[in-house]
N, C-alpha and C positions, 0 to 999 in steps of 0.2 A: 761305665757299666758296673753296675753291683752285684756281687754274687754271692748269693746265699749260702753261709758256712755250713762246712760238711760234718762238724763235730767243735768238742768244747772241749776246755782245759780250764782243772783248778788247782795252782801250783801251794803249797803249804811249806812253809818253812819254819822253824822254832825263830819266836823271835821279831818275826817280819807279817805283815799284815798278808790275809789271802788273795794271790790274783787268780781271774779271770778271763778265760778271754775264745770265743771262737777261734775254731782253725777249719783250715781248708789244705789241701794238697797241692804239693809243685808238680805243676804239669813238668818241668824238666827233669827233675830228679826223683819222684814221691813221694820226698820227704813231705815230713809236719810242717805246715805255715801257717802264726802263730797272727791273726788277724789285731789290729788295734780296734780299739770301740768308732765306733760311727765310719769305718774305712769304706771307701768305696772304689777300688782300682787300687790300691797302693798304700803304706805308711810303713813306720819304723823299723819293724821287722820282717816284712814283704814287700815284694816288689811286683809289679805289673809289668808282664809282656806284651809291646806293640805287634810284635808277631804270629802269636798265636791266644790274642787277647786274653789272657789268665793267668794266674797270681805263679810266682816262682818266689823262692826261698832267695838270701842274700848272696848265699855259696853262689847260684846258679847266675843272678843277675852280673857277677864278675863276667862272665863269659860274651865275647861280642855275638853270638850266634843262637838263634833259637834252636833245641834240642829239645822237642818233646819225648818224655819215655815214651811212651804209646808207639811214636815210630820209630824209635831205636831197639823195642822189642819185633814190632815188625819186621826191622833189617835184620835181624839176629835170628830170627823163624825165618826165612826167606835162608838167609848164607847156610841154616844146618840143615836145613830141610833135604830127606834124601831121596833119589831119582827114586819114581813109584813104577 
């Protein structure tokens, strides 16, 4: 599945030639995920979840368990939420 980046990065250093590169968001964490050229599901610096099919960051691909924010902010509004 390919999915269309959410935003773009141009990194500049003295020195060193300019990179490029779309990024998209970890569905586990929200961090930055930092797309290679022509990627479609996965490469070097992203990783692809069979679980909740969308890109996650390396930190997050450690992990054996899928863990979208989205539902961990849900559980978190759900546990503070006070009797109305």
């Amino acid at each position: 599945m390919r999915r269309r980046a959410d935003g773009y990065i141009s990194i500049t250093e003295p020195g060193k030639p300019l990179r490029e590169a779309d990024t998209t968001q970890c569905s586990h964490c929200s961090g930055v995920v930092v797309l290679t050229p022509g990627e479609s599901g996965g490469g070097v610096e992203s990783r692809w979840c069979s679980q909740c099919s969308k890109h996650i960051c390396g930190a997050c691909a450690q992990h054996a368990t899928c863990r979208p924010f989205e539902k961990m902010l849900e559980a978190l509004e759900r546990r503070n939420r006070l009797p109305g």
